[in-house]
C-alpha positions as CSV (number, residue, x, y, z in Angstrom):
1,X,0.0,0.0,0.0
2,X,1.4,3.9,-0.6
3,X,1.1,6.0,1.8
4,X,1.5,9.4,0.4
5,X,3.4,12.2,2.5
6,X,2.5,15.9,2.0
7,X,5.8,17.8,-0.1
8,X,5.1,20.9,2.3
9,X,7.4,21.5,4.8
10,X,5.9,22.2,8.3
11,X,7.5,25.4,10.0
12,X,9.0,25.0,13.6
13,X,7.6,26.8,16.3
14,X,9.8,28.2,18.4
15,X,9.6,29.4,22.1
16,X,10.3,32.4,23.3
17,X,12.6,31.2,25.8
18,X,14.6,30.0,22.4
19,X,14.0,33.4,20.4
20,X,15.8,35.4,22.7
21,X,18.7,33.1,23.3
22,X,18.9,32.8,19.0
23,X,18.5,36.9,19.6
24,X,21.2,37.5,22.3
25,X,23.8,35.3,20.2
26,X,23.2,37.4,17.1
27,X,23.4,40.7,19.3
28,X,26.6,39.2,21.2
29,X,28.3,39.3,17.2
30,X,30.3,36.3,18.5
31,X,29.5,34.4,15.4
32,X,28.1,35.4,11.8
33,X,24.3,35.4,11.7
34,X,25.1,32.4,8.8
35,X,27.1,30.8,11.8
36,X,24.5,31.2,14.1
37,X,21.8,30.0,10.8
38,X,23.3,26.7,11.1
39,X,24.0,26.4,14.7
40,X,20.1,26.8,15.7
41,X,18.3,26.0,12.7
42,X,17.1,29.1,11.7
43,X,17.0,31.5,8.4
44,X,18.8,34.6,8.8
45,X,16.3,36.7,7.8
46,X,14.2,35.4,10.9
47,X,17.5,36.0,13.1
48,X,17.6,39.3,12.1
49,X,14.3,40.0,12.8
50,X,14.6,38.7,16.3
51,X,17.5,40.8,17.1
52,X,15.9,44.0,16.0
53,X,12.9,43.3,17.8
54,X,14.8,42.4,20.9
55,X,16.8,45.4,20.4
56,X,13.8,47.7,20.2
57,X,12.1,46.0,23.4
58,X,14.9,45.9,25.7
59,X,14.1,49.2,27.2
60,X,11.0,47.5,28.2
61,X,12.5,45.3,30.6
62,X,13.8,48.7,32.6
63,X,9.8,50.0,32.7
64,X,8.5,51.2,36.3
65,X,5.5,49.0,36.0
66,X,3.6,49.9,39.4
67,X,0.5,51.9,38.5
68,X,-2.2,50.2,41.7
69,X,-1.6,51.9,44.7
70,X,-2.4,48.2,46.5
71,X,0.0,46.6,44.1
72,X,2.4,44.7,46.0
73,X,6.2,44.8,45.4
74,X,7.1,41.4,43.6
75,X,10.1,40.5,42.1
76,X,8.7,37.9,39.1
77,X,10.5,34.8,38.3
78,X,9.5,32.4,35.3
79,X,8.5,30.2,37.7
80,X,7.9,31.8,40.9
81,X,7.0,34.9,42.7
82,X,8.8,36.9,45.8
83,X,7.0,39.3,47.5
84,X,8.9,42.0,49.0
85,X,7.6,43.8,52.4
């Protein structure tokens, strides 16, 4: 019996956790974004584009995010939360 398989080529899905470390390697200029292509997989173009959006967000990460007057002081984790008195 054939089985027939579909000639399209499915995309990969990457996390974010893997974007940024694709990002930070292309930022770090350690290697050629075709260097870093082959290392992780991933087209150059879509490197590129990761590292100028990481680029343009960074500033976010420095962002005075308290706007609730009852808003506790947190420090947030991945996985965890500490609350600071």
């Amino acid at each position: 019996m054939l089985e027939w398989k579909s000639m399209t080529k499915q995309p990969k899905i990457f996390s974010p956790q893997e974007k940024a470390i694709v990002a930070l390697a292309a930022i770090k200029s350690d290697k050629t974004i075709a260097q870093i292509s082959s290392s992780y997989q991933v087209h150059p173009t879509q490197i590129s584009n990761w590292k100028k959006q990481a680029i343009d967000n960074f500033s976010d990460l420095f962002k005075d995010n308290k706007k609730g007057k009852n808003k506790k002081n947190s420090i947030i984790r991945p996985n965890w939360i500490i609350y600071i008195k």
